[in-house]
Steps between C-alpha positions, in 0.01 A plus 500: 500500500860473419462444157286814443743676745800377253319585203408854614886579590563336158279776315634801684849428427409434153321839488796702661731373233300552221446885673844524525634382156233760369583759666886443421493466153559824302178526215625415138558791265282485163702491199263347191811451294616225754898644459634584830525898538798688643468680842500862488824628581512876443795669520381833595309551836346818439098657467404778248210781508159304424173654404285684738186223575670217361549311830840385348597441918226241490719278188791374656841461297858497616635810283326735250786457280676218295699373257409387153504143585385517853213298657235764592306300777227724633164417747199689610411563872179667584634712809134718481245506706224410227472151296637574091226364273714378174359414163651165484590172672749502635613868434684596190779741390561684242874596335556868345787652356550915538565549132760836418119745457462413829170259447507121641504224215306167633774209481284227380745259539573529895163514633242200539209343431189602680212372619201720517387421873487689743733475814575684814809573682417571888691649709883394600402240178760446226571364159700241412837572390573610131833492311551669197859474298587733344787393253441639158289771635577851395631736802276791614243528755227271507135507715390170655109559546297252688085501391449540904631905427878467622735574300908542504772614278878395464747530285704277325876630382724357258814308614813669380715302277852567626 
């Protein structure tokens, strides 16, 4: 009986550390490229006017504005009441510029590839973080859509050359 007793104590503490190293660890970030990614450090702290409907509260960012240059590093959180049925796995975005005639130009080359399954983001549910850098990009205002119906816009300004 001791040796069962011993191996039972054995297999709890062995299943409390392996709760607690999981529960510790903070989840790895995607990046397919396998170069690290700067940390979005935005300079500005400030929201602009979004769409009517767009439940731009619900994608979380820390500024609506940037610099050319800046890390844009942006999440979704369903804060509904009802589940958001998305047309892909797991839920894509979509990049568009707001051209000078006032119509929104898809960037091509800042969204990402999509997988045509269905997924669903329940309530208090959210996406895993996205980072988009934005050196080389032109400034202007620019629409992050996700396919679950949220979108938000921000702007990205030039840095002055002094």
């Amino acid at each position: 009986m001791t040796l069962f007793r011993s191996m039972f104590v054995l297999m709890i503490v062995c299943v409390c550390i392996l709760m607690v190293v999981g529960c510790t660890t903070k989840p790895a970030l995607e990046n397919p490229a396998g170069t690290p990614t700067p940390s979005s450090k935005a300079l500005y702290k400030v929201t602009i006017a979004q769409p009517n409907g767009s439940h731009a509260e619900f994608m979380k960012m820390d500024s609506d504005v940037y610099n050319v240059g800046e890390v844009v590093e942006f999440y979704v959180v369903n804060e509904g009441p009802e589940t958001l049925t998305c047309a892909n796995t797991p839920p894509s975005f979509r990049i568009y510029y707001k051209k000078d005639d006032n119509t929104w130009e898809y960037q091509t080359e800042a969204g990402e590839t999509m997988s045509p399954r269905i997924s669903y983001l329940k309530p208090g549910d959210s996406t895993r973080l996205r980072r988009l850098i934005t050196t080389d990009w032109t400034p202007g205002r620019y629409r992050i859509v996700f396919d679950g119906g949220i979108s938000r816009v921000f702007e990205l300004r030039e840095i002055s050359k002094l």
